[in-house]
Every structure is written in C-alpha cells, then in structure tokens.
N, C-alpha and C positions, 0 to 999 in steps of 0.2 A: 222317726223312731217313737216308740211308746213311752209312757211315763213308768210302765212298766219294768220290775227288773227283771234282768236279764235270766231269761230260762220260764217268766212269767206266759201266761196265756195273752195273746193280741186280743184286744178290743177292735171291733170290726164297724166302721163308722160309714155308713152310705147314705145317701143322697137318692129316694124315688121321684122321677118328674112324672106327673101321669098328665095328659091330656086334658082330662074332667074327670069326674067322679067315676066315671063305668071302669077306666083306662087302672082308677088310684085300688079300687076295689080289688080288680084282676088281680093286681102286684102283689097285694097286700097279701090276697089269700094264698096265691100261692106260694109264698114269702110264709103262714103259719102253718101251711099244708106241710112243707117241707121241713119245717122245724117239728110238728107233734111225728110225723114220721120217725125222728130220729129222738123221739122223745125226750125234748127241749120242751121247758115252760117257754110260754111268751104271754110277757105283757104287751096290750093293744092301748094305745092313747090314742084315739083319733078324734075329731069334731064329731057332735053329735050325729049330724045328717050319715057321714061315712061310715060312723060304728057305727051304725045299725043298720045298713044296708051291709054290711060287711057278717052281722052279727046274724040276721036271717039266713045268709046263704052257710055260715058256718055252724051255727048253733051251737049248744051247749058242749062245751071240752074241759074236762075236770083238768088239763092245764095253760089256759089260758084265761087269766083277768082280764077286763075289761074297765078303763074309766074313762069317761066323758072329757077330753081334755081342754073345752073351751071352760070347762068350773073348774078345773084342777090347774088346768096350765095356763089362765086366765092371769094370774100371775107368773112368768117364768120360772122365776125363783126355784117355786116351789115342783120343779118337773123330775129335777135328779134327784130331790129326798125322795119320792114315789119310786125313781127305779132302783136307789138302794135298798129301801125296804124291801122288792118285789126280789132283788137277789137274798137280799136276807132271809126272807121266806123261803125260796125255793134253794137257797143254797144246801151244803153237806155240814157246813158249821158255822157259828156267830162271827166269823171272823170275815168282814168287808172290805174291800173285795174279797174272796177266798179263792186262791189259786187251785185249791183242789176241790172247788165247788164244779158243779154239772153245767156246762153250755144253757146259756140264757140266749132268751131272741126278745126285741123290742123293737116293736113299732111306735112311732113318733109322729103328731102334725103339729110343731110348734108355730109355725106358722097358718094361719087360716085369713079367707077375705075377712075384711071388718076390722083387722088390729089397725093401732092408729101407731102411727109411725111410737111414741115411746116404747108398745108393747114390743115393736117387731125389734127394736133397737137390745133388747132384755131377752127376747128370745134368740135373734142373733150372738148375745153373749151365752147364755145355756149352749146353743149348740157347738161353740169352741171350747166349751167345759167338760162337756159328753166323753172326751174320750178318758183326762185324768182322773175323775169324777169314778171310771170302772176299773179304773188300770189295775192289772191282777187278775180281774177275770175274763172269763172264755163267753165274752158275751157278743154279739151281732146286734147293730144297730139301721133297723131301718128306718128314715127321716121322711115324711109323704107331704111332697110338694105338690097340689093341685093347682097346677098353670092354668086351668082352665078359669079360676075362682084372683090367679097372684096375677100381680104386676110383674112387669118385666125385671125391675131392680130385687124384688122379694129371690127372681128365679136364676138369678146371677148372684145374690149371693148364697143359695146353696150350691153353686155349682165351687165357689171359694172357700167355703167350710166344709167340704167333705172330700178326702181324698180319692172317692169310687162316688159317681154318678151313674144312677140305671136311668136309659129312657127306652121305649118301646119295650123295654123286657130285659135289651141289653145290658150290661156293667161296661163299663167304662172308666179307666184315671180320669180323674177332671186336669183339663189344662191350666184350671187357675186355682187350685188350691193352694190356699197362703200358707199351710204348715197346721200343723197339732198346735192348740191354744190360739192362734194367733187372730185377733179378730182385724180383718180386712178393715181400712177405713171408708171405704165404702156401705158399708154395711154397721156400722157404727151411727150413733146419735148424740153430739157433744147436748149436756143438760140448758137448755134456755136457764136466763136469768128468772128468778121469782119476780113479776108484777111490781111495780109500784107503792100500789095498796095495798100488798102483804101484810099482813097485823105481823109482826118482829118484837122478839124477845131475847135480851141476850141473859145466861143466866150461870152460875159460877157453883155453889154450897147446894144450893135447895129445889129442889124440883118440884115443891107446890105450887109453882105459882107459872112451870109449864105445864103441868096437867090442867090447870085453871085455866088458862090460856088455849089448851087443844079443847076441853069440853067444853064452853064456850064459845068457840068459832064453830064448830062442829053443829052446838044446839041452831045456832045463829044460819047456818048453814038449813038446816032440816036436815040434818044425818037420822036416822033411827036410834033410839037409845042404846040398843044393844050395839048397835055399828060405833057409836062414839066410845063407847066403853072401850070396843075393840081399837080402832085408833088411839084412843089416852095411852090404854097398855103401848103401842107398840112404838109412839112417841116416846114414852116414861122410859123402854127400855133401852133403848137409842140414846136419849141423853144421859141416863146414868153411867152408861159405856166414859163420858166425856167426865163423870165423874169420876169413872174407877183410872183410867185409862190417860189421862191427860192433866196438867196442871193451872193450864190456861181454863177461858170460859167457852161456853158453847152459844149457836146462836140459832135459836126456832124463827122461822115464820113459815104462815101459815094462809093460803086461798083457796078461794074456788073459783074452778077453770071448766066450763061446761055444765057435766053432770056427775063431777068428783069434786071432794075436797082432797088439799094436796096440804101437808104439812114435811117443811123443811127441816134438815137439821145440820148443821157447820160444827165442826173443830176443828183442832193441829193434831187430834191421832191421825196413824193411821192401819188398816190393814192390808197386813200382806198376802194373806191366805184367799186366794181367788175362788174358793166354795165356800169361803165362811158364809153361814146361814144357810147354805143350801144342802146339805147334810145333818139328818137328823144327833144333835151334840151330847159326847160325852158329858156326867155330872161335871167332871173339873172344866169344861170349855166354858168360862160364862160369858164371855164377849159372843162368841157364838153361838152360845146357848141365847143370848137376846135376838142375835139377827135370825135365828130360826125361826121363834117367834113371830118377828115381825114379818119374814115373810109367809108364814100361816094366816095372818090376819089382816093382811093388804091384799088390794085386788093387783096392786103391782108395788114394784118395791126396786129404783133404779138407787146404784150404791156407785161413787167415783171415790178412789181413794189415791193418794201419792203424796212424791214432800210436802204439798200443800196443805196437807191433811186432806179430811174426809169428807163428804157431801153424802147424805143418806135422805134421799126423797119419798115420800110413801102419800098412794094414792088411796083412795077407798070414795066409791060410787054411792051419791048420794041415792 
C-alpha cells in the first residue's frame, strides 16, 4: 500500500532493464512519447551519454526538462529534492505533493557504470524513498537500469525496489520486491570504520575549533578553496545539529580516501524522519534545513541514524 491517504492518487514506481543503451533509449522515449501525448510534464534524469542520445531523437518539448543526472545525482541525496521541485513547478498549486496537481512522468538512472559501491549504496536508499517522498500525487516513475553497462548485483536489486519490472517492453510484478520503503539487505552498504589515521576531534560548546579542524585537513588535503569553504559549511552545519539537538558531545574526524576527502561526524541524536535533507525545508525545519544543505554541497552525503545515535558522513572530491 501507498504512503498515501486513502482516496490519494498512487505513485507508480518501475523498474526499466534495457539490454544497452539502444534497448534504455527505445523505453525511454516511448515511455515520454506516451506521457507528452496525454499532456503530462516529464522530468528526464539520465547519464549524460543517454540524455543526449535520447534528447537528439526527441528534441525540444516545452514539457519536458532535462538534467544531467551524473552532476545532479552524483550525490543521491539530492535526486528527490529535484523531483519535488519539478512537481512544484508543474503542479496546479504550492502544496507537495498535491493530490489535485496534473499526472507527472519521471524518468530516473540513479544507478550508472562507475558508482563505487558507497554511491550505489545512497542511491539504493533514494530509490526505496521514491515512492513516500511523492505520496499524494499522480505521478509515474520510471527507474533506467542499463544492464548492459551494471553488474549482476546492481540488476537484482532493482528488481527488489520496484514493485513493476519492464524488460523487453514488457511490465511485469517483480518476484522479489521487498515492499514500499524497505531497503533489501542486499542492496545495502553497512558504513566501514574511519582509518586509523583519521585527525579526531571530540567537541561539546564551540565549533571553532571544528571548522579549524575541517579547513585545515581540507587545505592539507588540496581541496580547492571554494570546495573547502563548501565542506567547512556542511561539517559546521552538521555539528551544530549536535549542539541544538543533543546534550552530550559530538565527535568529527576527518581523511582522505583516494581522490575525496571524507569528514565524519558522531552523536546520541537521532533522526527519525527518513527524507530529512532530501526535501527542499521549511523556514521552521532547521535540523533539516542543515541536512539540505549538506547534501547540496557534497558530492555524497551517507547518513545512519537509530538508538545509537547518528553517523552523518560527507564526501567531497578533491
């Protein structure tokens, strides 16, 4: 059942497997064909390469957007604040979801080759968020899995997040869908412990001296100035949450892993709200108004929350 109440429009959540890229295009268009038909906006998020093979054969449609989804959904995070806005725009009123807003269509490739197993773990959570995230409106969701580009385990689990699989064209129930919200542990990625040599800071009153600590490792790192700035914010807003929100200390630390820096952040809150951050927030939301933030300004942004309290990790690519 939907998260929706009762007499609300269904949120329609699918699963396309295409073969390769020719197979993911076919789907696709005919998938916006059939929606500008019936004079439905549709937002398109695909990987560069696809939207723009996609975007030649369709060409310009005063309703249908188009974004790049390896810059946009580079971080997961940040993929349902895009499709809320995109209904806010095309809705009949400011009210999100709107039950008496007009049939929205979205296409989706949160998955693409190249994510490294954290990304795919962040976008496996997105897509079990997808459905409560629209509940209310009359919106169709298509998810574009190019098997030809995924692993085997990428393609099993969209077959466990979506209650309707299409392959060749066909729709189909998937036999192993685990339910609305429910992320398969399969499909799941428990957080590794931070290194060793993590620089650690535990910190209580004052948060100078974690901003000093993140610009700092950051410089020490070679981040870009403007990128450090952008992490300091999204650290700073993170652990003031541990000020407003908790009466215990919080505890930063901070590495690099590759060709990211990665800074940690620990408390005893926690959140219960499983989109916080990923909805663009009311003025009174300010817990969520910072995790908005932060996933604006991370190139990924993994969050574990429960009795233990919180675990709020954030990357950004040197």
């Amino acid at each position: 059942m939907s998260g929706a109440a009762a007499g609300a429009p269904a949120v329609r959540h699918q699963a396309m497997i295409g073969a390769d890229s020719a197979a993911c295009v076919e789907s696709v268009l005919a998938f916006v064909e059939d929606g500008l038909r019936q004079g439905e906006a549709v937002s398109v998020g695909l990987s560069a390469g696809l939207g723009r093979r996609l975007g030649r054969v369709l060409g310009s449609q005063r309703l249908v957007a188009y974004f790049d989804m390896t810059e946009l959904g580079r971080n997961p995070g940040r993929i349902i604040g895009a499709m809320v806005d995109f209904a806010r725009t095309h809705g009949s009123g400011p009210a999100v979801p709107d039950p008496g807003g007009p049939p929205l269509r979205y296409v989706s490739e949160p998955f693409w080759a190249g994510r490294s197993d954290a990304e795919r773990a962040e976008a496996a959570r997105h897509e079990v968020l997808v459905e409560s995230a629209l509940a209310g409106a009359a919106a169709t969701v298509l998810c574009v899995y190019n098997s030809g580009g995924l692993d085997a385990d990428a393609v099993a689990c969209a077959e466990r997040m979506h209650p309707v699989v299409i392959t060749d064209g066909e729709p189909r129930a998937s036999a192993t869908y685990a339910g609305e919200g429910i992320l398969p542990p399969a499909c799941d990625r428990p957080l590794t412990p931070p290194p060793d040599g993590a620089t650690r800071l535990s910190y209580r009153d004052d948060l100078r001296a974690v901003r000093e600590t993140v610009s700092g490792c950051a410089a020490a790192a070679g981040l870009a100035p403007g990128r450090a700035t952008d992490l300091t914010l999204a650290v700073s807003e993170v652990a003031a949450n541990t000020l407003r929100h908790t009466q215990g200390s919080g505890l930063l630390q901070v590495w690099t892993a590759g060709d990211e820096i990665v800074c940690q952040v620990n408390d005893s809150g926690q959140i219960a709200d499983p989109l916080a951050g990923r909805r663009r927030p009311v003025a009174e939301s300010f817990r969520q108004g910072g995790l908005w933030v932060v996933n604006q300004v991370c190139d990924l942004v993994e969050l574990r929350s429960g009795p233990d309290g919180t675990t709020v990790r954030m990357h950004v690519r040197l």
